[in-house]
C-alpha positions as CSV (number, residue, x, y, z in Angstrom):
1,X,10.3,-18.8,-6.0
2,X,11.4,-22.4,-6.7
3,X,12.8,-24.6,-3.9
4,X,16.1,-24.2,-5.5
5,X,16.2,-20.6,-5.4
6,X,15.1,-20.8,-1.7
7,X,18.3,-23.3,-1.2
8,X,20.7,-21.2,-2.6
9,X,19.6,-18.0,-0.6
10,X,19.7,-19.7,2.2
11,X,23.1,-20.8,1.4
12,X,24.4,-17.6,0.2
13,X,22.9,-15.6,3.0
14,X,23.9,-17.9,5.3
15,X,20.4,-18.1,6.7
16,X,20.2,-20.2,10.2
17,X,17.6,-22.2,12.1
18,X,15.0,-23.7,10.0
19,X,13.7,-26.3,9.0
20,X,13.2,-27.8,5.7
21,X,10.0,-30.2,5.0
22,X,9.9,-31.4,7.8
23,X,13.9,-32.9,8.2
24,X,13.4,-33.4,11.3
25,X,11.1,-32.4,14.7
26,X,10.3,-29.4,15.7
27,X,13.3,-27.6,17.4
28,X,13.6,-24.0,19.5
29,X,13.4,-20.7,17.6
30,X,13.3,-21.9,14.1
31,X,11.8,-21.2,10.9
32,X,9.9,-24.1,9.0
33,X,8.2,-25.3,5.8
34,X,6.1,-27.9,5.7
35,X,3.7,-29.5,2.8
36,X,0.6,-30.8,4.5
37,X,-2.6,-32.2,2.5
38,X,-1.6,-30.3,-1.0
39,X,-1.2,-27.1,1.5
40,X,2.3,-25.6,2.2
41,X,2.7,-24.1,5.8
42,X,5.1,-21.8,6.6
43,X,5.6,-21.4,10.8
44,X,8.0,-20.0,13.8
45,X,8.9,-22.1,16.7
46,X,9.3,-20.5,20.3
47,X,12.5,-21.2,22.8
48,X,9.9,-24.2,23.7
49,X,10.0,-25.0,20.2
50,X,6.4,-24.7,20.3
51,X,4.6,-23.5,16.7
52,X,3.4,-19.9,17.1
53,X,2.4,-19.0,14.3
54,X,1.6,-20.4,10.8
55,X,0.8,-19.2,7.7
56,X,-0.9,-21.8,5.2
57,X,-0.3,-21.4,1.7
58,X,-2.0,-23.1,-2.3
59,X,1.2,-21.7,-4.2
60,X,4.8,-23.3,-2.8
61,X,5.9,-20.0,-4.5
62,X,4.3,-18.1,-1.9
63,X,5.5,-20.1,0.4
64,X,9.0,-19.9,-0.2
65,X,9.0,-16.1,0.1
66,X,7.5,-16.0,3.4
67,X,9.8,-18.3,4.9
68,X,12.7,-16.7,3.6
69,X,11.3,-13.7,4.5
70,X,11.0,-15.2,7.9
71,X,14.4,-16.1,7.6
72,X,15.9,-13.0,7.2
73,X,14.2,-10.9,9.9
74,X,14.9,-13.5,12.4
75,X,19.3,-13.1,11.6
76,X,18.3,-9.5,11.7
77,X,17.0,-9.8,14.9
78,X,19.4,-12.5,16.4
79,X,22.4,-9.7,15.2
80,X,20.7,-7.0,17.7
């Protein structure tokens, strides 16, 4: 997946709550991408907005489809 691709699922999904390269800090219950040291990182913020859990990645392909993976489930779960 390309960061274009990504944009325009996001977009057409109307995916929520993330955060793209770092665009700005940290906030509650979001979704974010970063590029770090040649490494992408894909994590999930808490209602503290503290990082739970991150995933580090070599390809920004791979990337990509976590965190729009991770994008998905969370509107899934925010529609319950």
């Amino acid at each position: 997946m390309t960061k274009e691709e990504a944009l325009k699922i996001i977009k057409t999904e109307n995916l929520q709550n993330y955060n793209w390269f770092s665009q700005r800090n940290t906030s509650h219950d979001e979704v974010g991408i970063i590029m770090k040291d040649n490494i992408w990182i894909v994590y999930s913020a808490d209602e503290r907005a503290y990082i739970r859990n991150q995933v580090k990645f070599q390809s920004e392909s791979d990337a990509l489809t976590e965190f729009i993976e991770r994008l998905r489930a969370d509107k899934i779960l925010k529609s319950l």
